[in-house]
BABA-264895 format. One record per residue (C-alpha): chain; residue number from 1; residue in three letters; x, z, y. Coordinates in Angstrom, 3 decimals. Each point is the difference from the previous one (the first is absolute). Layout:
# residues N
+-------+-------+------+----------+----------+----------+
| zavex | nulum | guke |       px |       pz |       py |
+-------+-------+------+----------+----------+----------+
|     A |   NUM |  Ala |        X |        Z |        Y |
...
+-------+-------+------+----------+----------+----------+
# end
This chain:
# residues 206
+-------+-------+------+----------+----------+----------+
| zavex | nulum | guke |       px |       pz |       py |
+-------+-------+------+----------+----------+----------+
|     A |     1 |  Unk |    0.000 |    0.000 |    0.000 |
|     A |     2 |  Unk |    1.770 |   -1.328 |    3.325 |
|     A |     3 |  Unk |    0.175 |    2.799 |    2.782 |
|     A |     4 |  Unk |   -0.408 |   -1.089 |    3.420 |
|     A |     5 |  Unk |    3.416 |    0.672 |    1.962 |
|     A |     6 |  Unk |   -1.339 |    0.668 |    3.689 |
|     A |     7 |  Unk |    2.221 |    2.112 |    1.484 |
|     A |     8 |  Unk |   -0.978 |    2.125 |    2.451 |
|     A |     9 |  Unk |   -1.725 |   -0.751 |    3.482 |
|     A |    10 |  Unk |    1.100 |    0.304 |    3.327 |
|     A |    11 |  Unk |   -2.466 |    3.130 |    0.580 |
|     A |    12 |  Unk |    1.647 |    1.852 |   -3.030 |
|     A |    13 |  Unk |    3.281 |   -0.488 |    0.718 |
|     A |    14 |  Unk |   -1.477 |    1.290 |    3.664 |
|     A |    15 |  Unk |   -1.079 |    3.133 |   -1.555 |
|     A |    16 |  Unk |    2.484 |    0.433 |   -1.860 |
|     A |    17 |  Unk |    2.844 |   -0.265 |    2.342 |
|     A |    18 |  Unk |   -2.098 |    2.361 |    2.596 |
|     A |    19 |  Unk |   -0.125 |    3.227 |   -2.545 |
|     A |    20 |  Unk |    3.884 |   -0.887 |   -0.814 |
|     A |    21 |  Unk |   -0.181 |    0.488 |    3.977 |
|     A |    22 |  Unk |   -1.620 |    2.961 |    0.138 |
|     A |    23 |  Unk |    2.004 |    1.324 |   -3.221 |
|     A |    24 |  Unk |    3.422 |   -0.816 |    1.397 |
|     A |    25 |  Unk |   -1.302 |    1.861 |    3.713 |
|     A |    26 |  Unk |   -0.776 |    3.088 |   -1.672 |
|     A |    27 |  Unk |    2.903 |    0.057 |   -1.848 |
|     A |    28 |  Unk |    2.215 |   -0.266 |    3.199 |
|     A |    29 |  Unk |   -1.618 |    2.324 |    1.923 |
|     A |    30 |  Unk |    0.516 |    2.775 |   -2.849 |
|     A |    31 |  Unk |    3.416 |   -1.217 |   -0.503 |
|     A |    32 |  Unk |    0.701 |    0.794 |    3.705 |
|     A |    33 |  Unk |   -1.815 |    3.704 |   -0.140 |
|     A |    34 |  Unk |    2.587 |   -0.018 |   -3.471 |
|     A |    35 |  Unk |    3.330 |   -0.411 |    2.232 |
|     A |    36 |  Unk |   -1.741 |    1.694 |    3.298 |
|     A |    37 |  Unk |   -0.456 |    3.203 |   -2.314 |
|     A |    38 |  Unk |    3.164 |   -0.788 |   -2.045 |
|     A |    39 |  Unk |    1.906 |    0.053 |    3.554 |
|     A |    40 |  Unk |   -1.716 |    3.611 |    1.342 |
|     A |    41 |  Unk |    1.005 |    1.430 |   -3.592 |
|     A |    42 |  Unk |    3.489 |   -0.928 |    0.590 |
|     A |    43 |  Unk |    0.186 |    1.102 |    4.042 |
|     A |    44 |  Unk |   -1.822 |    3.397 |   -1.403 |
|     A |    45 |  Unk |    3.050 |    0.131 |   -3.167 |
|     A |    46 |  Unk |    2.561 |   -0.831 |    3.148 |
|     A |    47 |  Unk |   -1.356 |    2.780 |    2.183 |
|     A |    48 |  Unk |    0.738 |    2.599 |   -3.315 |
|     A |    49 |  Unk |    3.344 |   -1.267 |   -0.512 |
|     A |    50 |  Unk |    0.725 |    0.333 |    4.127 |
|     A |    51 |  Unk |   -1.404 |    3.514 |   -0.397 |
|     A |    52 |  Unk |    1.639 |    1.220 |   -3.002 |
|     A |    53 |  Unk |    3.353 |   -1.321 |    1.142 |
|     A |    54 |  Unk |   -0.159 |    1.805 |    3.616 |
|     A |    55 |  Unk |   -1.598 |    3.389 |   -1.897 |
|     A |    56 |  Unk |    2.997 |   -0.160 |   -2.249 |
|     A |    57 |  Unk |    2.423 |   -0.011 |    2.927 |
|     A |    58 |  Unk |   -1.275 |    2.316 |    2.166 |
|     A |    59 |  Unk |    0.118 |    2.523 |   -3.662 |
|     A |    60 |  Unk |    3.837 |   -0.881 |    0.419 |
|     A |    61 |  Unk |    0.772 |   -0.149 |    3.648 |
|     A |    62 |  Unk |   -1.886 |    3.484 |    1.483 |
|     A |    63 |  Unk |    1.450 |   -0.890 |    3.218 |
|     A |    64 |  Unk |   -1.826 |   -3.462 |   -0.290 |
|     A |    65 |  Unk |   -3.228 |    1.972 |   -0.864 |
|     A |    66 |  Unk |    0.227 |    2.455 |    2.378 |
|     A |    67 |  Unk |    0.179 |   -2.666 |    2.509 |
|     A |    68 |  Unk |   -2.622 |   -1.794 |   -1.352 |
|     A |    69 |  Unk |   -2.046 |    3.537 |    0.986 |
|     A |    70 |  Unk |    1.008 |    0.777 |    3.344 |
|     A |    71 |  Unk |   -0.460 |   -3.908 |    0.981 |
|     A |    72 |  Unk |   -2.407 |    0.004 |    3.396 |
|     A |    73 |  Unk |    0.055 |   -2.118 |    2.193 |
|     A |    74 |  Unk |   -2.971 |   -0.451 |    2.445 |
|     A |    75 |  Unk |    0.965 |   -3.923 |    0.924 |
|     A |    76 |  Unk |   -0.246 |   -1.345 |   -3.333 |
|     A |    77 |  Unk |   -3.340 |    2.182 |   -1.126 |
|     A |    78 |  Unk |   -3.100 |   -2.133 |   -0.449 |
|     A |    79 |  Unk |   -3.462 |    0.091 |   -1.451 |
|     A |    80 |  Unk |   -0.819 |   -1.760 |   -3.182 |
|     A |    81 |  Unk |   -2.905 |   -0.408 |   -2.251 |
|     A |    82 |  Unk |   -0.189 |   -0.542 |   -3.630 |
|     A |    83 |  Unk |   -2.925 |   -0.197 |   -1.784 |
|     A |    84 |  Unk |   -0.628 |    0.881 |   -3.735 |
|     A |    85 |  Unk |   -3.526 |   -0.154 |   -2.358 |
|     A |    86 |  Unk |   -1.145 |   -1.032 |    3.598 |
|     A |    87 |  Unk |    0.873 |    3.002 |    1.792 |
|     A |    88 |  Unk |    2.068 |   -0.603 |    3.001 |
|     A |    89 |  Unk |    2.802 |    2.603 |    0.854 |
|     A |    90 |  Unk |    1.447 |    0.109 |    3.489 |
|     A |    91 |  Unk |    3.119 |    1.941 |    0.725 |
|     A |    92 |  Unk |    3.387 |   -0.296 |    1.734 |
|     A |    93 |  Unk |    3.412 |   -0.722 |   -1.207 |
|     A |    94 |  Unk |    4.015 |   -0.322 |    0.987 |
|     A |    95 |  Unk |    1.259 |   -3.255 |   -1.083 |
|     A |    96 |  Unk |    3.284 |    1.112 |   -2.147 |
|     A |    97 |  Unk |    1.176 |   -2.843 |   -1.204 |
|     A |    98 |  Unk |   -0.010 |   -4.043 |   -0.122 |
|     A |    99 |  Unk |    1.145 |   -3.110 |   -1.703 |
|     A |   100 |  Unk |    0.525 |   -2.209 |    2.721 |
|     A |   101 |  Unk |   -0.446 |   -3.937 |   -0.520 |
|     A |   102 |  Unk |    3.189 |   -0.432 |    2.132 |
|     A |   103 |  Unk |    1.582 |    2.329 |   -1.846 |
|     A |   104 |  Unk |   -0.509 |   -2.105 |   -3.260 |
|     A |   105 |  Unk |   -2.489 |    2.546 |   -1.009 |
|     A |   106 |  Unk |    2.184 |    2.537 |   -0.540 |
|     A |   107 |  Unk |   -1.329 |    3.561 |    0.449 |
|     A |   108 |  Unk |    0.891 |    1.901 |    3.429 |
|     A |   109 |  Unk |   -0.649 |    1.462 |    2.911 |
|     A |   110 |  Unk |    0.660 |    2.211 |    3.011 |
|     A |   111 |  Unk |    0.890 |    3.624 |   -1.747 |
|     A |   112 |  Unk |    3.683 |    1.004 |    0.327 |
|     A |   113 |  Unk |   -0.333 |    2.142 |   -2.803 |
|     A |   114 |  Unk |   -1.056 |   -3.002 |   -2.302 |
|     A |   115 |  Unk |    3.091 |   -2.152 |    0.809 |
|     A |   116 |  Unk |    3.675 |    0.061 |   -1.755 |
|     A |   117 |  Unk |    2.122 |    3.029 |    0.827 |
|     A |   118 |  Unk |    3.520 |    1.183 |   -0.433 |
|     A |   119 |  Unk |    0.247 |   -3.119 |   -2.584 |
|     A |   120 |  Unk |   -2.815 |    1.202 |   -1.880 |
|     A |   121 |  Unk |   -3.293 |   -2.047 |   -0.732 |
|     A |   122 |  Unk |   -3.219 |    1.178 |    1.695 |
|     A |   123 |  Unk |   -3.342 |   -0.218 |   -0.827 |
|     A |   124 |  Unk |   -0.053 |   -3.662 |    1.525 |
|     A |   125 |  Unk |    2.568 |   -1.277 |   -2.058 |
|     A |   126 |  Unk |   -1.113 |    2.011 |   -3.007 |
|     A |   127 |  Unk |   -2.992 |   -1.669 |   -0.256 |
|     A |   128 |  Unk |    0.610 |   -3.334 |    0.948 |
|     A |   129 |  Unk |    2.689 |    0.006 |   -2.919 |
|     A |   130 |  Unk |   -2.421 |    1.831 |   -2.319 |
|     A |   131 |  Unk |   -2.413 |   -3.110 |    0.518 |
|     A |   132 |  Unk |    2.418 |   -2.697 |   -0.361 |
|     A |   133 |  Unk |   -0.046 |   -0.760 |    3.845 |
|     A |   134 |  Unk |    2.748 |   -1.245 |    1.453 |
|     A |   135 |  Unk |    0.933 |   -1.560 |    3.338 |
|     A |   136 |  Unk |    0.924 |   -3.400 |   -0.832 |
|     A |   137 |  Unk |   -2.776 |   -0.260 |   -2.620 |
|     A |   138 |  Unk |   -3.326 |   -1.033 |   -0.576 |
|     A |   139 |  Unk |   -1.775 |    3.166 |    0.231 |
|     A |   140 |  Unk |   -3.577 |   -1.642 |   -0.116 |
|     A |   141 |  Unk |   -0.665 |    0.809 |   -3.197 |
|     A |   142 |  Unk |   -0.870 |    3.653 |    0.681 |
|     A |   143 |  Unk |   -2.065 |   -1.063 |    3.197 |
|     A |   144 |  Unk |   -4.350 |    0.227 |   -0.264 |
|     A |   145 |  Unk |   -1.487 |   -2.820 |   -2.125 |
|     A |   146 |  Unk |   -3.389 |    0.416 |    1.026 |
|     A |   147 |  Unk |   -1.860 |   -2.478 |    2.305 |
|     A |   148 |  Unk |   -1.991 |    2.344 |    1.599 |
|     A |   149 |  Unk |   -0.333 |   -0.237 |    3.958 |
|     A |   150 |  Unk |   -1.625 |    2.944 |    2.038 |
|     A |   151 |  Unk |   -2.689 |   -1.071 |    3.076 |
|     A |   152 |  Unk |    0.233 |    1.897 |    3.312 |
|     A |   153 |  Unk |    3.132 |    0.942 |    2.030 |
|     A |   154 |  Unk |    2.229 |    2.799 |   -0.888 |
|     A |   155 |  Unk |    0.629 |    3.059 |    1.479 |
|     A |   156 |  Unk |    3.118 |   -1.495 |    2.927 |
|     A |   157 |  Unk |   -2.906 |   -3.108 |    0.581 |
|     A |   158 |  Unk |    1.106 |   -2.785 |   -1.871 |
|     A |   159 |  Unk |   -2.007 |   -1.784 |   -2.968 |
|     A |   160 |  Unk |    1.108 |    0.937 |   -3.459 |
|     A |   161 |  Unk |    1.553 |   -2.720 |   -2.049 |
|     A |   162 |  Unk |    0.480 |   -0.605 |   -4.095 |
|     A |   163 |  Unk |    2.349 |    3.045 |   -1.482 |
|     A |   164 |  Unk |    3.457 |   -1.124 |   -0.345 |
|     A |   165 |  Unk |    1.913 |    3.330 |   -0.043 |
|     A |   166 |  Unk |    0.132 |    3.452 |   -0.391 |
|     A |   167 |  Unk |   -0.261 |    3.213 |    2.381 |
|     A |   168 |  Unk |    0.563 |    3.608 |   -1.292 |
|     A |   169 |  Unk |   -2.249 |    2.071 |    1.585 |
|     A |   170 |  Unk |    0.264 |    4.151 |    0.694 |
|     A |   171 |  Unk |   -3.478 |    1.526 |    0.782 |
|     A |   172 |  Unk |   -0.097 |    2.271 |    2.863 |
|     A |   173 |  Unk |   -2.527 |    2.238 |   -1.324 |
|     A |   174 |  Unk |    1.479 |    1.185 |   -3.434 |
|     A |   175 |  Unk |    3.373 |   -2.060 |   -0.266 |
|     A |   176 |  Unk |   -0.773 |   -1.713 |   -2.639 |
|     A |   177 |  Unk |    1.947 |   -3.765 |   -0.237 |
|     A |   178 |  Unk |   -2.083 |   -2.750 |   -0.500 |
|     A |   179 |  Unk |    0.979 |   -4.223 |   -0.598 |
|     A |   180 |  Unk |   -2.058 |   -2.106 |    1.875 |
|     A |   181 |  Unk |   -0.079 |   -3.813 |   -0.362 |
|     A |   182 |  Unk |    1.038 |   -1.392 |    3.717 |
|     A |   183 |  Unk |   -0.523 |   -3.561 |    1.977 |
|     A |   184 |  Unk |    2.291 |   -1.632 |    1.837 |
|     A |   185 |  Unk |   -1.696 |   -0.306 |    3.154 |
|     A |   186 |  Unk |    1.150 |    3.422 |    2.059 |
|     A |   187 |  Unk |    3.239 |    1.181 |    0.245 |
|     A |   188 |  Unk |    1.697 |   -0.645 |   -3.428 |
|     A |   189 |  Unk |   -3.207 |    0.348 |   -1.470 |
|     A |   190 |  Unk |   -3.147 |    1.698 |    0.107 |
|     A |   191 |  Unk |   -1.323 |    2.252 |   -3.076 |
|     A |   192 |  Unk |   -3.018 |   -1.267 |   -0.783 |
|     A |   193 |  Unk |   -1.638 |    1.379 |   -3.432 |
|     A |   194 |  Unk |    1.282 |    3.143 |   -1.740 |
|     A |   195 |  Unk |    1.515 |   -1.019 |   -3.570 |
|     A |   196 |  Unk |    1.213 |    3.769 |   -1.447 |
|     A |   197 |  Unk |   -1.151 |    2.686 |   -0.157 |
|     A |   198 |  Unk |   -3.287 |   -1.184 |   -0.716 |
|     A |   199 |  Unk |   -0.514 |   -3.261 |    0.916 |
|     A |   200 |  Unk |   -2.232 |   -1.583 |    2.657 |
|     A |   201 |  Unk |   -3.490 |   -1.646 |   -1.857 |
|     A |   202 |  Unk |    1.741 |   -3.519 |    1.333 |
|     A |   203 |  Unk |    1.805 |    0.616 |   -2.895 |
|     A |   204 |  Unk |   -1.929 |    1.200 |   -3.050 |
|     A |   205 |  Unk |   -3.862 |   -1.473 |    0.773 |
|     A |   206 |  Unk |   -0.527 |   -3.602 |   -0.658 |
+-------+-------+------+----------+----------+----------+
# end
């Protein structure tokens, strides 16, 4: 018995190359949410490693920590929010430390009692060599992943950009440090969204 061999029509191959459409647009859009959430896992991992590395040289450099404690200073204290299952927490901080674009990323800042002395590495260097950051390198690697972008201006009146960088925070009210994803907008970069302790909802709500 002879089977007709029609092929298909133009409106089936129509339909049929609209779901693949619609298929292949779903699929991108969750493979983007993938690597968007892939990207705030690994800025929230970076954030612990930063953290662990400074709390383990501060437990061997008292001086270092003790300085980290007494550090006040009323030109460099700002407000900042960061907001967490929704709540929003507003409260204001010294900025301790940075790593500066121009700088190569390196980790830095304006404490004294941070930098090299007598020939002897300070908490600056300790870190920086702790993380595998180096001068002449390409430090991006520990640098925030996430594409996240916050509206509004910050506190010094300039809009917020994309994170790029890092800020280590010390809160006024109970000392305790904080890391804080930054922009690049302000002056060698603005924090923007609170990574560690507990990390702003940017970061863990889809």
């Amino acid at each position: 018995m002879r089977k007709d061999n029609k092929g298909y029509s133009l409106l089936e191959l129509i339909v049929v190359i609209s779901i693949m459409a619609v298929i292949v647009s779903i699929v991108a859009v969750q493979f983007v949410k993938y690597i968007e959430r892939s990207r705030r896992a690994k800025d929230i991992t970076n954030a612990d490693r930063i953290a662990s590395v400074i709390q383990a040289a501060f437990a061997s450099d008292p001086d270092a920590y003790d300085a980290y404690l007494n550090y006040g200073n009323s030109t460099v204290k700002q407000t900042f929010t960061a907001t967490v299952d929704g709540v929003t927490e507003t409260y204001d901080a010294y900025l301790v430390m940075v790593n500066e674009k121009n700088k190569n990323y390196c980790f830095g800042g304006g404490m004294d009692e941070f930098k090299d002395k007598g020939g002897k590495p300070g908490l600056y260097t300790k870190l920086n060599n702790e993380l595998g950051l180096t001068a002449t390198g390409d430090n991006s690697f520990i640098n925030p992943k996430a594409k996240v972008k916050k509206s509004g201006k910050s506190q010094i009146n300039r809009d917020y950009g994309e994170v790029c960088c890092w800020r280590i925070l010390k809160r006024v009210d109970n000392g305790q440090m904080e890391i804080w994803a930054a922009d690049s907008v302000a002056w060698g970069g603005w924090p923007v969204y609170r990574v560690w302790p507990v990390p702003d909802d940017v970061y863990t709500k889809n």
